[in-house]
BAMILUM-155012 format. One record per residue (C-alpha): residue number from 1; x, z, y. Coordinates in steps of 0.05 Angstrom, whole numbers, plus 5000, padded with zeros to 4 digits. Each point is the difference from the previous one (the first is absolute). Layout:
REM residues N
+------+------+------+------+
! resi !    x !    z !    y !
+------+------+------+------+
!  NUM !    X !    Z !    Y !
...
+------+------+------+------+
This chain:
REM residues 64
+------+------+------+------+
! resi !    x !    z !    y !
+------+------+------+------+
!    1 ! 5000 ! 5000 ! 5000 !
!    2 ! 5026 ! 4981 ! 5073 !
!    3 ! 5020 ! 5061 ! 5038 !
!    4 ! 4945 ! 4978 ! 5056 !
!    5 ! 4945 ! 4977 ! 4952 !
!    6 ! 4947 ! 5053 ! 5005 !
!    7 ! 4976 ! 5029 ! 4946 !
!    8 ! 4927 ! 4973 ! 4974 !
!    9 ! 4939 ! 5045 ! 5024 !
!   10 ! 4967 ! 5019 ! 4941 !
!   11 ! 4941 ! 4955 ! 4995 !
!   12 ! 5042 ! 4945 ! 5012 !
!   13 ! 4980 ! 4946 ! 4940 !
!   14 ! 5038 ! 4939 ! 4972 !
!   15 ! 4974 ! 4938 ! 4999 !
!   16 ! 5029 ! 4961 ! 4933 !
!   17 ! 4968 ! 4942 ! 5015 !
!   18 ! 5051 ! 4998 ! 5062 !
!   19 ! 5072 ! 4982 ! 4968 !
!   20 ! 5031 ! 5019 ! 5062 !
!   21 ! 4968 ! 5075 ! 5001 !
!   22 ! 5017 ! 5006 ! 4934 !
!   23 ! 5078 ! 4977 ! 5018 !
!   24 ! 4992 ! 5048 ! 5054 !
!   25 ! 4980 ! 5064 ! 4961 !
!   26 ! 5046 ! 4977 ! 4938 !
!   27 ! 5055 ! 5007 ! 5051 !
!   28 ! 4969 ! 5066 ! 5024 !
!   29 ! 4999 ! 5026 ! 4932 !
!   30 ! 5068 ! 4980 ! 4983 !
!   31 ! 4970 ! 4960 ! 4935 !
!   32 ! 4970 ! 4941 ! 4978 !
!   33 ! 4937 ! 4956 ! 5022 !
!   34 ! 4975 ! 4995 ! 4936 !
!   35 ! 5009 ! 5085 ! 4991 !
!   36 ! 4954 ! 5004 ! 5063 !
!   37 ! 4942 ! 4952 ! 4969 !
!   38 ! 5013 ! 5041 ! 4941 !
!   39 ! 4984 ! 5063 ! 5036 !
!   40 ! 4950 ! 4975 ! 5039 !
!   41 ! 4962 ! 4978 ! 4934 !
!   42 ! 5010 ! 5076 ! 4969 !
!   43 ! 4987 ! 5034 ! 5061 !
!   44 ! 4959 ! 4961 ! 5058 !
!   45 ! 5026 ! 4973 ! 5060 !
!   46 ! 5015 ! 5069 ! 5049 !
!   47 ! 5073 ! 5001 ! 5016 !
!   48 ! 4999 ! 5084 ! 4988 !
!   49 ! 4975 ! 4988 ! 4928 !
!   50 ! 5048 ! 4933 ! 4986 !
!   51 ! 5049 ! 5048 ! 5017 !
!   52 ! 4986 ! 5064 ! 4968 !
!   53 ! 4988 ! 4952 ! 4930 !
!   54 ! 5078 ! 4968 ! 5024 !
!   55 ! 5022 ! 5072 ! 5001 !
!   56 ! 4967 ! 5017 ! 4934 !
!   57 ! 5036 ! 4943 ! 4968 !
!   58 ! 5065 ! 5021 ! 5020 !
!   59 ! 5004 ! 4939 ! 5063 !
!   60 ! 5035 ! 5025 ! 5066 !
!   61 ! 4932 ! 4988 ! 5027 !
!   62 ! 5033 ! 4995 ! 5073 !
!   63 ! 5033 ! 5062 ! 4989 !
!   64 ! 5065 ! 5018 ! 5041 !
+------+------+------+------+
């Protein structure tokens, strides 16, 4: 994650229709596009639960 790049407010969603959102919050995450449509599909779209299910799975999940 860019040093600048705010974090996400929690009801912040992703859009995986949009290939460069998903780019976007891939490079957040610090993993792969196809991990977020993955995530997306377990969990739903809200960035706070993509990220708690990232962190459950042993991604960075933006961390550090």
């Amino acid at each position: 994650m860019e040093p600048d790049t705010p974090a996400p407010a929690p009801d912040d969603t992703i859009d995986t229709q949009d290939d460069e959102a998903v780019k976007r919050w891939a490079d957040h995450f610090g993993i792969t596009a196809a991990q977020i449509e993955e995530a997306v599909l377990a969990v739903g779209p809200r960035v706070a639960d993509v990220q708690r299910h990232l962190l459950d799975q042993g991604a960075s999940a933006g961390a550090g």
